[in-house]
C-alpha positions, 0 to 999 in steps of 0.5 A, spaced: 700 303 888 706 308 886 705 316 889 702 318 882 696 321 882 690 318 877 686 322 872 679 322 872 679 318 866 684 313 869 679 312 875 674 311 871 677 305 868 680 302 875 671 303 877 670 298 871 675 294 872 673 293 879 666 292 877 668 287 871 676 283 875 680 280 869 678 284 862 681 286 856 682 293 853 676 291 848 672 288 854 672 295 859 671 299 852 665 295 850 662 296 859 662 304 858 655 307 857 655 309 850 656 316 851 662 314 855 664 311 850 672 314 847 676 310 842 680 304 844 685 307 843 685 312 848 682 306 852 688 303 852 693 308 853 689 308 859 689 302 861 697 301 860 698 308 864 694 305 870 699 299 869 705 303 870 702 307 876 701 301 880 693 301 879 692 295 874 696 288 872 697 284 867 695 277 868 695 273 862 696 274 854 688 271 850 691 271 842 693 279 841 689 281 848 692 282 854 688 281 860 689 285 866 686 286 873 686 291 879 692 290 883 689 295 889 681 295 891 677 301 892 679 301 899 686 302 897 685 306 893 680 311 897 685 311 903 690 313 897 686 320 896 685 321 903 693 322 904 692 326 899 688 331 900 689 331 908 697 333 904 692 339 901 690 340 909 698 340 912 696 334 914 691 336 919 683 333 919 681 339 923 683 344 918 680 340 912 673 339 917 673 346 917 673 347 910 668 342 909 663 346 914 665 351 911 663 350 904 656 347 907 659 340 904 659 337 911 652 338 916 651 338 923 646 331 922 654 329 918 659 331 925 653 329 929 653 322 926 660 322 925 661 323 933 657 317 935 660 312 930 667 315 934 663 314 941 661 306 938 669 305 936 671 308 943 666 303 947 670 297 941 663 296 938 667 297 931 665 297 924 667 291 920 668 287 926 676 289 928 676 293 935 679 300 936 
């Protein structure tokens, strides 16, 4: 995915496409709850967007509709956002955890829990099976 950052609105369309894989415009349109719901236009303005920034491809042409899929998954996508806010931070994991302390979004029950999945992968009792 190219450094641009995504909207909210982008992200919302990339969550639909991950939950539907090849779709059309009309297609991820109609998926959104009704209160969701915005022009097509506007659903296809987002579409085209998430294509230039590297997020969606084009994958086939049906009549008028053009047909796209992710071309990231959520895990490529969630380390993208990380990178991003750890930037926020210089950098640094420490400052961003003491931030999240300090604004009560992380718990002692949070660290605690964090602490022994780290001591598991230390020991190689990894999670999804790769070994630290």
């Amino acid at each position: 995915m190219k450094e641009s950052r995504l909207s909210k609105a982008e992200a919302r369309i990339l969550e639909q496409y991950w939950k539907l894989g090849t779709a059309s415009v009309r297609e991820i349109l109609e998926s959104l709850p009704e209160d969701e719901r915005v022009a097509y236009t506007t659903v296809q303005t987002l579409v085209y967007r998430l294509e230039e920034k590297g997020a969606l491809r084009k994958v086939k042409k049906i009549g008028n509709a053009q047909l796209f899929q992710p071309a990231l998954n959520q895990s490529q996508y969630r380390s993208r956002l990380v990178r991003d806010l750890l930037d926020l931070f210089g950098g640094s994991p420490r400052l961003l955890v003491s931030n999240l302390i300090e604004n009560g979004a992380l718990t002692l029950r949070d660290l605690k829990a964090l602490q022994s999945a780290a001591h598991s992968d230390e020991n190689g009792h990894s999670r999804g099976g790769k070994r630290a």
